[in-house]
C-alpha positions as CSV (number, residue, x, y, z in Angstrom):
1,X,0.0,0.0,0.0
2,X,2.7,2.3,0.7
3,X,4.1,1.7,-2.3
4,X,1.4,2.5,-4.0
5,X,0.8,5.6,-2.8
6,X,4.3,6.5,-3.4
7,X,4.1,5.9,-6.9
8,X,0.4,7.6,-6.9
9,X,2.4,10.7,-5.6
10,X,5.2,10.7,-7.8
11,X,2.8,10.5,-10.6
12,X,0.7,13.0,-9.5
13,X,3.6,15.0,-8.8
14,X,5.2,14.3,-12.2
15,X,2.0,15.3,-13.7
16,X,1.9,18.4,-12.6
17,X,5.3,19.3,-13.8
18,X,4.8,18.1,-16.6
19,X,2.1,20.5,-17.3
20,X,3.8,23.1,-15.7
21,X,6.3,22.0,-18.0
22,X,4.1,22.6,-20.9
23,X,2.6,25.7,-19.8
24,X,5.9,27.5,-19.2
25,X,6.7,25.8,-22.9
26,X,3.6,27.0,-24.7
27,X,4.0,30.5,-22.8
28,X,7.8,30.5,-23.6
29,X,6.6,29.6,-27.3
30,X,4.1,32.7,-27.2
31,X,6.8,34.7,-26.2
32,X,9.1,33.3,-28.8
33,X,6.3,33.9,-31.3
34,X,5.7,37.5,-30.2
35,X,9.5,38.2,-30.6
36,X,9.6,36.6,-34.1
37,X,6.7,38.9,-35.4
38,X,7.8,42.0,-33.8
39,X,11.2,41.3,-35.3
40,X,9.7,40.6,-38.6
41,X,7.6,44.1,-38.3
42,X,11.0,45.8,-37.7
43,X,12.1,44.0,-40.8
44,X,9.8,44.9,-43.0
45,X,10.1,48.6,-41.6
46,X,13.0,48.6,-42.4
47,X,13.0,46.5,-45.7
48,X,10.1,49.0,-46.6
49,X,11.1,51.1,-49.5
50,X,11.2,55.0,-48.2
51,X,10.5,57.7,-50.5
52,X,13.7,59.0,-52.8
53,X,13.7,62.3,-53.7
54,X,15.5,63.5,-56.8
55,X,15.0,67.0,-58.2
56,X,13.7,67.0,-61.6
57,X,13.3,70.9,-62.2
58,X,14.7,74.1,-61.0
59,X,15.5,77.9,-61.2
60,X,17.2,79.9,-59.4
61,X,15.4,82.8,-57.6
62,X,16.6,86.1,-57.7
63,X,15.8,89.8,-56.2
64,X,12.8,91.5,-57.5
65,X,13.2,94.8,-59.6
66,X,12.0,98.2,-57.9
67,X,8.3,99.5,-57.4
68,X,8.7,101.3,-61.2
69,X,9.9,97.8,-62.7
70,X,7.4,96.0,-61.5
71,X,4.5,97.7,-62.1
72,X,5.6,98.5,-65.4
73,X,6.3,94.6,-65.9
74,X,2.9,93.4,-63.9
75,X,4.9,91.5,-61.2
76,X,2.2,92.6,-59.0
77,X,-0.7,90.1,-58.5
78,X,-4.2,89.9,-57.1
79,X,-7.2,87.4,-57.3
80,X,-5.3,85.9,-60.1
81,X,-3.7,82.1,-61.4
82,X,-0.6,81.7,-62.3
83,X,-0.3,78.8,-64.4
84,X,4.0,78.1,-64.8
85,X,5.0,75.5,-67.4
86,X,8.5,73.9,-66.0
87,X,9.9,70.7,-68.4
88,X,11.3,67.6,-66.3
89,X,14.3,65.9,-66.9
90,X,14.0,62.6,-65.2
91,X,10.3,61.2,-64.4
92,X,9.3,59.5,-61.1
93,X,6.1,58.0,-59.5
94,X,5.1,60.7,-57.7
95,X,6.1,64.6,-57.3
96,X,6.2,67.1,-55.0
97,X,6.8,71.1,-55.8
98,X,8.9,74.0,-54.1
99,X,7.4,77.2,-53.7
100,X,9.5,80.1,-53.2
101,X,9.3,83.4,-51.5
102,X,13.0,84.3,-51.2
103,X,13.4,88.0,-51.4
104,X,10.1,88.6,-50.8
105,X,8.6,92.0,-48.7
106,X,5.4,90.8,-47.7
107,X,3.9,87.2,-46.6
108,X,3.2,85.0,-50.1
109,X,-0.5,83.5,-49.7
110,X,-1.2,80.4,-51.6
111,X,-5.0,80.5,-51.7
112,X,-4.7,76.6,-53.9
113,X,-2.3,74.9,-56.1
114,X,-2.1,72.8,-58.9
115,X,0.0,70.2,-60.9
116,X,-0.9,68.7,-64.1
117,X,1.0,67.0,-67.1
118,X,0.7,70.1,-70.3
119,X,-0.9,69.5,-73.0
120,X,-0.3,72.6,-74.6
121,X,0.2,76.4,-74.3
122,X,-1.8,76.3,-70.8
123,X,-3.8,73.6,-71.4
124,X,-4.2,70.8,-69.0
125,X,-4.4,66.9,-69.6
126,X,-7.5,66.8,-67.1
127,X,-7.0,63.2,-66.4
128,X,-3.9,64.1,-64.8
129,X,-4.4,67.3,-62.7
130,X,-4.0,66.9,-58.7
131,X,-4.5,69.4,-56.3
132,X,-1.3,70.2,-54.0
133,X,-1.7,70.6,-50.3
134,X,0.9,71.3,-47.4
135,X,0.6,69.7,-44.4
136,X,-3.1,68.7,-45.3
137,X,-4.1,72.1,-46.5
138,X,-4.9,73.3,-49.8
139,X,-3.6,77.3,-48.8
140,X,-0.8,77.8,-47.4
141,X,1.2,81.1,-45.8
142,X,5.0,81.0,-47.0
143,X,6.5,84.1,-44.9
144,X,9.5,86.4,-46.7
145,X,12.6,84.6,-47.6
146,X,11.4,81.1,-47.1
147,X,10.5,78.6,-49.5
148,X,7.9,75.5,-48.5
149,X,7.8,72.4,-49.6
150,X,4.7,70.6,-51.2
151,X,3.5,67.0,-49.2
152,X,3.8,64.4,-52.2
153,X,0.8,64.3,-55.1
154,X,0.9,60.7,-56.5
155,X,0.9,61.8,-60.3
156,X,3.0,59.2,-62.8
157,X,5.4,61.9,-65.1
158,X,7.4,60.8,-67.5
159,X,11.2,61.6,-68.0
160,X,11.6,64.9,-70.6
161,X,7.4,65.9,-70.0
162,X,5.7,69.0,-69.4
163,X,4.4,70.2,-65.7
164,X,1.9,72.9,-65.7
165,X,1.7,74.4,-62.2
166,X,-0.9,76.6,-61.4
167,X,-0.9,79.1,-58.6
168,X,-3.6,81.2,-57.0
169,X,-2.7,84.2,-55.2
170,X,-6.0,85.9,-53.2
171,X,-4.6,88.4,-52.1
172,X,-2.3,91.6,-53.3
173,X,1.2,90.2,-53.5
174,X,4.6,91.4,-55.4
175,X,6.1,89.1,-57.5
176,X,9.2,87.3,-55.1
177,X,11.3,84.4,-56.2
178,X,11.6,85.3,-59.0
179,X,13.7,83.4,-62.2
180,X,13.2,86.6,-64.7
181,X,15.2,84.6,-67.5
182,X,13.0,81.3,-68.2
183,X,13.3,81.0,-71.7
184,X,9.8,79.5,-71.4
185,X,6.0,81.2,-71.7
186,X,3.9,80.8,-68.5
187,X,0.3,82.2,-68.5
188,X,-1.8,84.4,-66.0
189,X,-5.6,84.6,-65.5
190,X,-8.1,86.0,-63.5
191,X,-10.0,84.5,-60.4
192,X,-8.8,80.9,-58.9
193,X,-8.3,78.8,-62.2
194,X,-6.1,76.2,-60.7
195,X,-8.3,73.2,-61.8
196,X,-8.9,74.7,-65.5
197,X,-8.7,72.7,-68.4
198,X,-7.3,76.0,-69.8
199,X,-7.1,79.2,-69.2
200,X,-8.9,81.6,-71.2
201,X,-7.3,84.5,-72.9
202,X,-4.4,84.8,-70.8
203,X,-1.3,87.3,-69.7
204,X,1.8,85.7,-71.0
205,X,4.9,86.1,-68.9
206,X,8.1,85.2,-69.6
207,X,9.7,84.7,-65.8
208,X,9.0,81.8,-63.5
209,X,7.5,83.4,-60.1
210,X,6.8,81.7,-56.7
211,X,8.3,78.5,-58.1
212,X,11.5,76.8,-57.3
213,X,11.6,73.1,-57.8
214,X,9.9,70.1,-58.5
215,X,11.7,66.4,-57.4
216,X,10.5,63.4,-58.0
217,X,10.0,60.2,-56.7
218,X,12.7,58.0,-57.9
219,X,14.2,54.4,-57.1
220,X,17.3,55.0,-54.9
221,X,19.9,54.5,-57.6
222,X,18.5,58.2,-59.2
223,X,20.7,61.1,-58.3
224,X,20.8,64.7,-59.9
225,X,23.8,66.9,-61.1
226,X,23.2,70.6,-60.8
227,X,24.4,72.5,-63.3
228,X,25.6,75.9,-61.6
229,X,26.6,79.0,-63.6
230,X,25.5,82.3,-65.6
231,X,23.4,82.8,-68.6
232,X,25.5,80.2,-70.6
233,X,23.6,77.7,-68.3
234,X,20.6,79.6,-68.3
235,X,20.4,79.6,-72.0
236,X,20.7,83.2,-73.6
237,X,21.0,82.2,-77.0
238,X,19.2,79.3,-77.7
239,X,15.0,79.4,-79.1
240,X,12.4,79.8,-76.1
241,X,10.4,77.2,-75.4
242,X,11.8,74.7,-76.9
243,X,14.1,73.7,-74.1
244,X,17.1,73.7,-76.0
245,X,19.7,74.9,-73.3
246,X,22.5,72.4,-72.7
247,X,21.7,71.3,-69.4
248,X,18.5,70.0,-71.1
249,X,20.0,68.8,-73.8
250,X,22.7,66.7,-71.0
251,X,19.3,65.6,-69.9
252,X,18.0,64.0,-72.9
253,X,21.3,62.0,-73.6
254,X,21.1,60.4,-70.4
255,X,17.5,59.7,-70.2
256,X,17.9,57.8,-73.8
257,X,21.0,56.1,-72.1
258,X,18.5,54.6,-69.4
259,X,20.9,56.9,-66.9
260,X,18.5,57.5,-64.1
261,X,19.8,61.4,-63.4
262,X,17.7,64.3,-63.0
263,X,19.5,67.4,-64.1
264,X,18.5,70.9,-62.3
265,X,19.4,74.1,-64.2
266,X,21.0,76.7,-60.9
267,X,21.8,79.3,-64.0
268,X,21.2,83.2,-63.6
269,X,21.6,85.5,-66.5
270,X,24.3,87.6,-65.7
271,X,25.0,86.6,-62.6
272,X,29.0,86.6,-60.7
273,X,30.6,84.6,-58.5
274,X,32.4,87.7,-56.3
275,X,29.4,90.2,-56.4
276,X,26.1,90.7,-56.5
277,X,24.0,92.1,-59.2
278,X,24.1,95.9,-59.9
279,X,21.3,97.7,-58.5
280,X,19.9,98.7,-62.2
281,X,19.6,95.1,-63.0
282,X,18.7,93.3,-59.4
283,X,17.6,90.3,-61.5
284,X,21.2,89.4,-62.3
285,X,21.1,87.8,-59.0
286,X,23.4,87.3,-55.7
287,X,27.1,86.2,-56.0
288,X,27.8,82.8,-56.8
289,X,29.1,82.1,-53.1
290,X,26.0,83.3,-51.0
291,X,23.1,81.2,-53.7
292,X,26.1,78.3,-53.9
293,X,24.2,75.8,-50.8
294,X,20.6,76.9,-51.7
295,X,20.6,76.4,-55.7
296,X,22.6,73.9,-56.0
297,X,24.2,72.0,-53.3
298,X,20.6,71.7,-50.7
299,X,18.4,70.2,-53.4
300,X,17.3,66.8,-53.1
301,X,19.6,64.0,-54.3
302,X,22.6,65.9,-55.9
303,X,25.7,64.1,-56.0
304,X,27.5,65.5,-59.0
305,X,27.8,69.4,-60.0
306,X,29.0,71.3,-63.0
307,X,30.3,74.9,-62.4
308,X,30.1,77.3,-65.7
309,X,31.2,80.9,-64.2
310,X,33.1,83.6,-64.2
311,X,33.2,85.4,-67.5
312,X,30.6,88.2,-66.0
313,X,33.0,88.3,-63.2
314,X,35.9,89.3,-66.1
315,X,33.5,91.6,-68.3
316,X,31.1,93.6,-66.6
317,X,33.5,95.7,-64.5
318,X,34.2,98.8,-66.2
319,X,30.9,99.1,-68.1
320,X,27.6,101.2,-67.8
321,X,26.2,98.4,-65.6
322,X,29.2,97.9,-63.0
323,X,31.8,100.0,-62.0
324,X,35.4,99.8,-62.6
325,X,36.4,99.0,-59.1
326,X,34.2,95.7,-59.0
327,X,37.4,94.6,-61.3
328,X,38.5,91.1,-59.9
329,X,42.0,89.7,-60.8
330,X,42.4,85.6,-61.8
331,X,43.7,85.0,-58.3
332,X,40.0,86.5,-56.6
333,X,38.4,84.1,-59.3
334,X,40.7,81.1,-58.6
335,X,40.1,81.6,-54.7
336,X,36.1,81.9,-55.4
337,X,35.9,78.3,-57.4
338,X,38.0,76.9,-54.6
339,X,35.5,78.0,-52.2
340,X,33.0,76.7,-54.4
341,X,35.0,72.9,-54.7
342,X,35.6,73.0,-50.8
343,X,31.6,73.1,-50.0
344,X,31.1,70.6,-52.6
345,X,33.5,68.4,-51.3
346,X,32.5,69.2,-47.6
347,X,29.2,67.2,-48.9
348,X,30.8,64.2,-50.7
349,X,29.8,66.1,-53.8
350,X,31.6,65.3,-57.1
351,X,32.2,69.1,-58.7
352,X,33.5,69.7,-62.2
353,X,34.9,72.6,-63.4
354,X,34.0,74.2,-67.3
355,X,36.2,76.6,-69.3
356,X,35.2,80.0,-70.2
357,X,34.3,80.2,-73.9
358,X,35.7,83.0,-76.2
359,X,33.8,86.2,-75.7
360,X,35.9,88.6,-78.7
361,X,33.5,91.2,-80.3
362,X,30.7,90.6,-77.2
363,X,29.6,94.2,-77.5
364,X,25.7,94.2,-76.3
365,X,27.0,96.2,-73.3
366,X,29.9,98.9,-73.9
367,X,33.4,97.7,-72.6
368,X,32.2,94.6,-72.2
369,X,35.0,92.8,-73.9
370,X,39.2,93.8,-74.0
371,X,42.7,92.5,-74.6
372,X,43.3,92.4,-70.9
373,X,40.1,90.8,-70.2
374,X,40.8,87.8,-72.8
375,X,44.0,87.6,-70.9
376,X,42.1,86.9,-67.5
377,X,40.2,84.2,-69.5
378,X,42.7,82.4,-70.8
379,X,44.7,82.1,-67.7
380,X,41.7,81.0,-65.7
381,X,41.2,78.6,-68.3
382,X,44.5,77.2,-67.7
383,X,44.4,77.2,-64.2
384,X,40.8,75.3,-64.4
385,X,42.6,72.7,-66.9
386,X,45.8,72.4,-65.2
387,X,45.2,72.9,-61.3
388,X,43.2,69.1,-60.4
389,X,41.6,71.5,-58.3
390,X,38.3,70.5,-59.8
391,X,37.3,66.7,-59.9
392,X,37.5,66.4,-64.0
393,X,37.2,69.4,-66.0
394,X,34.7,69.7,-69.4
395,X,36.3,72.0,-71.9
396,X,33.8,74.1,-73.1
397,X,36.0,76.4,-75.2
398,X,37.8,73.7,-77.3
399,X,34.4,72.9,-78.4
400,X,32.6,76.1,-79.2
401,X,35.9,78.6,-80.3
402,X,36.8,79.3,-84.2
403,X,39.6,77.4,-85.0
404,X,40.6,80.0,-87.7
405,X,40.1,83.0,-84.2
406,X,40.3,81.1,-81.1
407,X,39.5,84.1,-79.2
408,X,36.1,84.1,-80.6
409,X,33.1,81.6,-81.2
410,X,32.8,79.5,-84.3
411,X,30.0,81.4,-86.4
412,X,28.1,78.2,-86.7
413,X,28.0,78.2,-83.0
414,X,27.2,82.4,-82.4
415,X,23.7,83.2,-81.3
416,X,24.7,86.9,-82.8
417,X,26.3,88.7,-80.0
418,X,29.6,86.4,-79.9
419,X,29.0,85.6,-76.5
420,X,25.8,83.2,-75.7
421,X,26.1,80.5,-77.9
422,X,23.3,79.1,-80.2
423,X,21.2,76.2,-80.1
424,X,23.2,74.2,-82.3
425,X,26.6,75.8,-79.9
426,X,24.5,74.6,-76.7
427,X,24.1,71.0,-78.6
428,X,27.7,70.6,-79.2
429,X,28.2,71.6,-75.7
430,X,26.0,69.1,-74.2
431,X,27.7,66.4,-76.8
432,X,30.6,67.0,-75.7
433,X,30.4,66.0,-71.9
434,X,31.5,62.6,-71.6
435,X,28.6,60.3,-69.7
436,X,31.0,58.4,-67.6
437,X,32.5,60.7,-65.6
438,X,28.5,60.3,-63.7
């Protein structure tokens, strides 16, 4: 009997551990399975592809004129749509737009905005438009010398396409962020017409306004090369709207390379890399050094940029528009690209240097060209060629000069005023750059 009980006991006993056994197994399996899904969560977190932002399109802002200037050229608006045509280079699955109100005097009220693939002059494909909102909101108050940032619209766009983005300002506002050079007709109407198919009888204007970028989203082997510079990256020269400058023209080779690069244009007519504009022409824009971070260097996935500058810096001194004393020797020029290459490299940016292209007989402004000047040209030119200062350097000036008068551009290549090259100068420009060095 004792026995018996014993092993009653022991069984009993056993038993119980047993199942205690299994409990603390089936909760140690919960547990094991509650670790195993949260780390599977965190994977696919983590695994989860984030949104890559390249930029796509850009322009540089720049001062607005005085009261007389822009009332004389309307840059004063009220109750009225601005509908800006911008041309992509690389396309993405969704965008998202940069509005601009650097320089401006008063707050910039967005009452609604736009975005829509063009389907011509300022119409619309209607299948197409989105509205833009920030934060959730369809208005939006951007305050002086700030730019916002658009949340993302889900619109499809193709590489080398047409935006149209359409702006309605409520209230009176003065034009600010403004890209007076765009080389490209934008269109103005009465009342909010942000969702028109069209606008009807429209103001045409010739400057982008309140509008600094648009990126795209992009897988993550996109990037973007900014090209940095004066009006040979702006385009003087080549036809309006038919986006013929050579940073476009860059962008077509590589988007019918399958290159996945957006290229953004940072060009302002005119514009130096040691001084600001003259007051008589504010639109010429700040120096190179203080617009260097926000053009080009802060936009969204820029890894490689292309520096055409300088020959303003050499010419305008002396004329009508600057005066003598703003005259900069090669060695101010030399120290302003190396500031330019330190900042770059400071952000594990790629910078390449271009050489100044001939400029003999550019006589649009008095004084513009000399014998001295072309002898600061050439000797930054050989410093830009010779130094390694820059990470590879794309000779401009071998490719556009006349062989028979190096000091001056091929005619085939002249837009007229043997400075700005043409559209078939800017082509050979382009053509020229060799793909692999991105």
């Amino acid at each position: 009997m004792p026995q018996f009980t014993l092993r009653i006991a022991f069984y009993v006993f056993s038993s119980r551990n047993i199942s205690m056994l299994r409990i603390a197994r089936a909760g140690d399996l919960c547990a094991r399975l509650t670790i195993a899904l949260l780390a599977v969560s965190v994977a696919a977190v983590a695994a989860a592809p984030r949104e890559h932002w390249v930029v796509s399109w850009g322009a540089s802002p720049s001062p607005p004129p005085d009261a007389a200037k822009i009332q004389k050229s309307g840059l004063e608006f009220s109750n009225q749509t601005l509908r800006e045509i911008v041309h992509l280079s690389i396309g993405g699955s969704a965008v998202r737009v940069r509005f601009s109100n650097l320089f401006g005097r008063q707050s910039l009220e967005i009452g609604s905005a736009h975005v829509a693939l063009r389907a011509g002059d300022s119409a619309i494909l209607p299948a197409s438009d989105r509205a833009i909102t920030f934060g959730g909101s369809r208005r939006v108050s951007v305050p002086p010398n700030a730019d916002v940032l658009s949340d993302p619209v889900q619109l499809a766009v193709p590489a080398e396409s047409d935006l149209a983005i359409s702006i309605f300002v409520p209230l009176q506002t003065t034009a600010a962020g403004i890209h007076s050079f765009a080389q490209q007709t934008s269109y103005v109407g009465a009342g909010d017409l942000t969702a028109a198919p069209s606008i009807t009888n429209p103001r045409a204007i010739t400057s982008w306004i309140f509008l600094a970028g648009v990126d795209v989203s992009a897988p993550p082997p996109a990037t973007a090369i900014a090209v940095f510079g004066d009006s040979r990256v702006d385009g003087d020269g080549s036809t309006p709207n038919t986006n013929r400058r050579w940073p476009n023209i860059l962008a077509r080779r590589l988007s019918q390379q399958g290159l996945p690069f957006g290229v953004l244009n940072a060009g302002v007519i005119g514009n130096r890399i040691l001084h600001d504009a003259p007051q008589v022409a504010v639109e010429l824009g700040v120096n190179a050094l203080a617009r260097f971070d926000h053009d080009a260097l802060d936009q969204p996935g820029v890894k490689y940029v292309i520096v055409l500058e300088g020959i303003v810096d050499i010419g305008l001194p002396g004329t009508p528009l600057a005066p003598a004393a703003e005259a900069v020797s090669v060695d101010d020029l030399i120290g302003g690209m190396k500031q330019l290459i330190e900042r770059a490299h400071d952000r594990g940016i790629r910078i390449f240097g271009a050489t100044q292209t001939p400029f003999s007989g550019a006589a649009m402004i008095p004084g513009m060209f000399s014998t001295e000047k072309e002898a600061q040209r050439k000797a930054l030119n050989q410093w830009i060629r010779s130094s390694h200062a820059f990470d590879a350097v794309i000779d401009f000036d071998k490719v556009v000069l006349d062989p028979a008068n190096p000091d001056r551009i091929r005619p085939a290549f002249d837009s007229g005023d043997h400075l700005h090259p043409n559209d078939a100068g800017y082509e050979a420009m382009a053509n020229s750059i060799d793909l692999s060095l991105f």
